[in-house]
Every structure is written in structure tokens, then in C-alpha cells.
N, C-alpha and C positions, 0 to 999 in steps of 0.2 A: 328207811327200808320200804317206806308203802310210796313213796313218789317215784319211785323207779316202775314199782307197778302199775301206778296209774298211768308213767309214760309209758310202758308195754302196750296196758290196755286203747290208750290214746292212738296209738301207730298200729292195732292190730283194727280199731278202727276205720280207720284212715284207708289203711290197706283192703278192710273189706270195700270201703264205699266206694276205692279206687275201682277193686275186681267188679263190682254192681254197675259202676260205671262204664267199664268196656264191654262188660256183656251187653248191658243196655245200647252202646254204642254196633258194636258188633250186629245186633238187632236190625238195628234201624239201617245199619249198611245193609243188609242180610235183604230187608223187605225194601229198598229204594231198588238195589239191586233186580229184587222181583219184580218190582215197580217199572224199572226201564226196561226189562225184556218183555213184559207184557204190552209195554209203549212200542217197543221195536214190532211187535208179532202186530199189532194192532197196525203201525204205520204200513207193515207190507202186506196186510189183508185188504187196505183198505188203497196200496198202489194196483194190488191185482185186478180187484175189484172195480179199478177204472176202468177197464178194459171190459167191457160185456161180454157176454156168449154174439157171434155174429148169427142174424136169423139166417144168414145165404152168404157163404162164403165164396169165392169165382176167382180160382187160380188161372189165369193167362200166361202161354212165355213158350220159348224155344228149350232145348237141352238139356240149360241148365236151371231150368225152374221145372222139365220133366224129371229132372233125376237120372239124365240115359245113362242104362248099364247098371245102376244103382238097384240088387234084389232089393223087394220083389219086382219083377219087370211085365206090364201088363198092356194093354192099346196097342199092342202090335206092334208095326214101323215108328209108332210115336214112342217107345222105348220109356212110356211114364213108369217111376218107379211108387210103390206107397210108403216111399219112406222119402221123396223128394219135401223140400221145405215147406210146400202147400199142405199136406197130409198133417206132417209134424203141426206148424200152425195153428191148421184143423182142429187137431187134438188137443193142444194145449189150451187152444177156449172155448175147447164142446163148443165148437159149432152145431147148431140146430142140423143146416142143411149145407152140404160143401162140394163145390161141382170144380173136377180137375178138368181141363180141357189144353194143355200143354202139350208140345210133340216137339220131338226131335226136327231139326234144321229150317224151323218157322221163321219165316220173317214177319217183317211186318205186315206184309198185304195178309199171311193168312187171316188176323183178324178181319177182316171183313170177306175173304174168299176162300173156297175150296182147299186143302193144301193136298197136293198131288206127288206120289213119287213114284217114276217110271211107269204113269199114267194111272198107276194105281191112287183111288181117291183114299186118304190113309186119315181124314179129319175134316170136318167140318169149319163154316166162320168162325172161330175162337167167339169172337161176341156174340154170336146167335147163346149163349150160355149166362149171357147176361142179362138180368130182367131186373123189370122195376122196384120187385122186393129185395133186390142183392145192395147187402150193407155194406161188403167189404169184400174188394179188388187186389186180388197182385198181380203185377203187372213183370215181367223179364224178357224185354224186347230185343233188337238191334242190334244183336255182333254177328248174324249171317247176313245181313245187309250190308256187311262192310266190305264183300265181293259180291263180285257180276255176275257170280255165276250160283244156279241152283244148290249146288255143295257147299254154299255160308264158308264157315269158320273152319271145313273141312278143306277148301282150297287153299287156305293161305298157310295150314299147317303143312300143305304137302308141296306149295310153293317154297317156302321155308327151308323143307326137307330136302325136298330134291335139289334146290342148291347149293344146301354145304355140302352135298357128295362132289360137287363140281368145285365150290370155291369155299372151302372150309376155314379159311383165315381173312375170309371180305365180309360183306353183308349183302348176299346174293336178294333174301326180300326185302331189303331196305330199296334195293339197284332198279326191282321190278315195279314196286308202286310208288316210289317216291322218284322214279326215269332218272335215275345217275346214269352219268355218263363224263367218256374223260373231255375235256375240254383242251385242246392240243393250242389254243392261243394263252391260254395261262398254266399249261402244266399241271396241272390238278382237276380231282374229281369235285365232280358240281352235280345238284340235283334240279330236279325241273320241278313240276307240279304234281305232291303230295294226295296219289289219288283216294288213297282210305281217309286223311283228312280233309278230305272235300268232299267224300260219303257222308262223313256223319255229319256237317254242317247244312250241304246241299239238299240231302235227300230223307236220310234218318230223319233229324229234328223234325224236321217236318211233318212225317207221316205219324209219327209218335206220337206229338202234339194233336194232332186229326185225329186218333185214338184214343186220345184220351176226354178230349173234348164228344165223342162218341160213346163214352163208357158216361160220362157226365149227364148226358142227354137219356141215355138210355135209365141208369139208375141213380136219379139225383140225389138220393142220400146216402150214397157208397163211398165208403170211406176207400181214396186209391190210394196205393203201393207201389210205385216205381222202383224194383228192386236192379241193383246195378249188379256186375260182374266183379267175379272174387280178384284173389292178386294171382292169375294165373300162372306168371310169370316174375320175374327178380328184378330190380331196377339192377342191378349188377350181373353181366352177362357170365364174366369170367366163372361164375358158381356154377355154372349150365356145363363147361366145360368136362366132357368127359361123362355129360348125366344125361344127358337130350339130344338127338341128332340135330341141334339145330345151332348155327355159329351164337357166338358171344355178343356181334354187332347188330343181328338181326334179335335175338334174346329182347337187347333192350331198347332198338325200337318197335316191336309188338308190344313190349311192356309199355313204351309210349302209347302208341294208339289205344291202347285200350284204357288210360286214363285220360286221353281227351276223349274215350266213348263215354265214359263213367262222368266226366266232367260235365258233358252234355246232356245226359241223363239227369243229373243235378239241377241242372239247370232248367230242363223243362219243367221240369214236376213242380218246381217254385213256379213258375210264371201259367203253370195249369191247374192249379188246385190240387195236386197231388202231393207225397209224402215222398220223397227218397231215401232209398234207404241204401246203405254204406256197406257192401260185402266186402270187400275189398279192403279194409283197416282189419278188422277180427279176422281176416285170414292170412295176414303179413306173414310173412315168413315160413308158409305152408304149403307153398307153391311149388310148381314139377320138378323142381331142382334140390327142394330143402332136404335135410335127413327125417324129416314128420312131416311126408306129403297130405293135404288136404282135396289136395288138386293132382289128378292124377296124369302122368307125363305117356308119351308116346308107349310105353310097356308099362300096362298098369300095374301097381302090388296088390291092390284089391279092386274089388269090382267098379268099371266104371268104364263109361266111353275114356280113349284117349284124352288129354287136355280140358278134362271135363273132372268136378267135383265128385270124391267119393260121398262114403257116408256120411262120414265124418266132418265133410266138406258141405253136406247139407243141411245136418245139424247143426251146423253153425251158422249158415244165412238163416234158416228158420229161427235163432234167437236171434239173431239183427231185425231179421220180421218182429218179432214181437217186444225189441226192445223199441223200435218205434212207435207202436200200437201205443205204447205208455204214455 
């Protein structure tokens, strides 16, 4: 009669030291647990933390590194917004000192010249902004340089425009800067010489490069930012259809040129000491034609020049900006 109870007592044993055990075990998960979220909080205080406050921060760039159309809108004809990606930036590393000097339809000469519109002086050298104590540069140069004419990025949308009212199932600006034409000894259309990609090879690079090597000279410890252009446009025309006055065959070659702009852009900033940075991945699919525009098309749904980044579309280069900083 007593060994039944001492095996009772044996298994009730047993059973506690079991329970003592998983509490104990539960514990020590319990505090590892707190142990790796305080390892996690520590590892991204101290990725933040790589990043300083900059003593002078020196946003440069055309439209879409002003933010045009993007409240609040202030500098007049330069249409800067304080919520374009330089501001945000600004803000997210307490910058000390942060000087915007961005406008609407700059090319490249404005940094070093006057920028003029309808004789109206509406801005200053962009680098006259830049001095010796400036840490840290960005830079949003070269897609009004990709026409001849003072209206940039504005001509080639209304080039576009205006001829799919005429040829709505061709590719009227593909016909004007890449000079198609039909060829009557072999019955098919041919193109001649690619004049937007002979901008940005011939002309761009070049000047870019000469700017940046001027930002280098001017402020030798400034860390630069060559920020590229978002994905304005769909590698797939057919989506345009019915959404943007503009045909399906012209859709996706601007969609071309503008990743051989972006490609060149890339490419200089390697070979100049500079950072490039990738707008254009983080805004796939948010382009004038998608159902969640980022990039706002010929009738904007919220505020924003035409073909030009809303807000939403700025806060997102702004963290491209600062995911390179890292």
C-alpha cells in the first residue's frame, strides 16, 4: 500500500521539476528574446548613427528635385516645393544648415549661369550655393538637356502629345528624334540617328561630369548625390493606353531614353567620385499610367507639375536619398 505512494510522490515530483523546468526554460527564452530586440534596437541606432547630422547641406537639380507643383510651392517660377526630397532629407538628419537652390526647367549650364525665363532672371549659379564648409550635395541634373530647346522635358511631352492626335497607332516621337522614315528601296520603315541618345552621350555626360568635378573643387569634403529620374513611364506601352494622351510605341521609347539617361547618370557618378542614387527601382510601378500613381501623368490627381513626381513620389526619392547616405 505505501509503494504506490511513494511512486505517486516520485511522479508528482518529477512533474514539478518538469513545471520548474519550463518556467525556467520559458525565462531564459523570455530574456534572449529581450536580449535580441535590444541587439536589434542597438544595431539600427547605431546604422542611423552612421549617418551624421550634415554641417551644410546643398540641394541642386531641375523639377524634379524642386518638387514643381508639390505644396507648399515657394521661389516663384522655380515652383520649389518644402516637401521636395531635399527638405525631407534635410529633416530626417537635422541638418545643421540646408540651402535649396533647385528650379523648375534647369539644365545643366544653370549651374554655373544665371537661369532666365522670358528674360525674367528667376535664379541664380546653382553652385554659387556651394562653399567650402558644404558636406553634403545632391545633385538632379539632365533631362531638360535632352531637347534643343529652352522648354527641357516640356517639349518632348508636347512633342509626344501632339502627335498622337495626328498618328495615334505609330510612334510619331519616336519618327521625330530617332528621323524614321519609310524607305521605298526595301519597303519598310528605318531610323536614322537617335538624337536624344546622342544628347546624353555627346553633350550631357560631359557637362555633368564638369559639375561635378566643380562641386569637388569647390567643397572637397562634400559628400555628392547624383540622384537619377523616377520610372516615369512603363516599360509596357499598351497600359498607357486609354490613360495618357500619348501612343503606346512612343510610351516605351521615352521609357527607353530615359534609362539610358539614368544609365549615364550611373555611370558618371562611379567614374567622378560621386554616389548614385536609383529613383527609378522604388518607384516601379507608380508611374502615369499605374492604378497608385507616384508620378503624376498629363491631368494630375493630386498636386503636381504634369509628368512630374507628386508627394508621394518625393518621399520616396527622399528615402532612396537616405538609403544611400547609409
Amino acid at each position: 500500500m505505501l509503494r504506490p505512494a511513494r511512486k505517486l510522490r516520485t511522479t508528482t515530483r518529477k512533474s514539478r521539476t518538469a513545471s520548474r523546468t519550463t518556467r525556467e526554460f520559458g525565462k531564459s527564452t523570455a530574456l534572449a528574446a529581450v536580449a535580441l530586440g535590444a541587439a536589434l534596437a542597438l544595431t539600427s541606432t547605431t546604422a542611423q548613427a552612421a549617418t551624421p547630422a550634415p554641417r551644410h547641406y546643398v540641394a541642386l537639380g531641375d523639377s524634379y528635385a524642386a518638387g514643381a507643383g508639390v505644396p507648399g510651392q515657394y521661389a516663384g517660377l522655380c515652383l520649389r516645393s518644402d516637401q521636395n526630397y531635399g527638405h525631407l532629407v534635410a529633416g530626417a538628419l537635422k541638418a545643421a544648415a540646408y540651402t535649396d537652390v533647385t528650379c523648375a526647367a534647369a539644365k545643366v549650364k544653370a549651374m554655373t549661369q544665371p537661369q532666365y525665363d522670358a528674360f525674367i532672371r528667376v535664379n541664380d549659379p546653382q553652385l554659387d550655393a556651394v562653399t567650402s564648409d558644404t558636406d553634403l550635395v545632391t545633385l538632379g541634373i539632365g533631362g531638360n538637356d535632352l531637347a534643343a530647346s529652352d522648354l527641357g522635358l516640356g517639349e518632348l511631352v508636347a512633342t509626344c502629345i501632339a502627335g498622337a492626335v495626328v498618328n495615334p497607332l505609330g510612334t510619331p516621337c519616336k519618327d521625330v528624334y530617332h528621323h524614321g522614315y519609310w524607305d521605298w528601296s526595301t519597303w519598310s520603315w528605318q531610323y536614322g540617328n537617335d538624337d536624344l541618345a546622342e544628347r546624353i552621350t555627346t553633350t550631357i555626360a560631359p557637362q555633368i561630369t564638369d559639375t561635378l568635378h566643380r562641386i569637388h573643387a569647390k567643397a572637397p569634403n562634400a559628400r555628392i548625390l547624383l540622384v537619377g529620374y523616377p520610372s516615369v513611364l512603363p516599360a509596357d506601352g499598351s497600359s498607357c493606353v486609354l490613360r495618357q494622351p500619348v501612343t503606346p510605341g512612343d510610351v516605351e521609347y521615352m521609357h527607353g531614353v530615359l534609362g539610358k539617361l539614368n544609365a549615364m547618370l550611373k555611370s558618371t557618378a562611379a567614374a567622378n567620385g560621386a554616389t548614385y542614387v536609383d529613383t527609378a527601382t522604388p518607384t516601379l510601378g507608380h508611374d502615369v499610367c499605374s492604378d497608385d500613381r507616384w508620378i503624376e501623368g498629363a491631368l494630375p490627381g493630386s498636386p503636381a507639375v504634369p509628368f512630374h513626381p507628386n508627394a508621394t513620389g518625393e518621399q520616396v526619392m527622399a528615402d532612396a536619398v537616405l538609403a544611400a547616405l547609409r
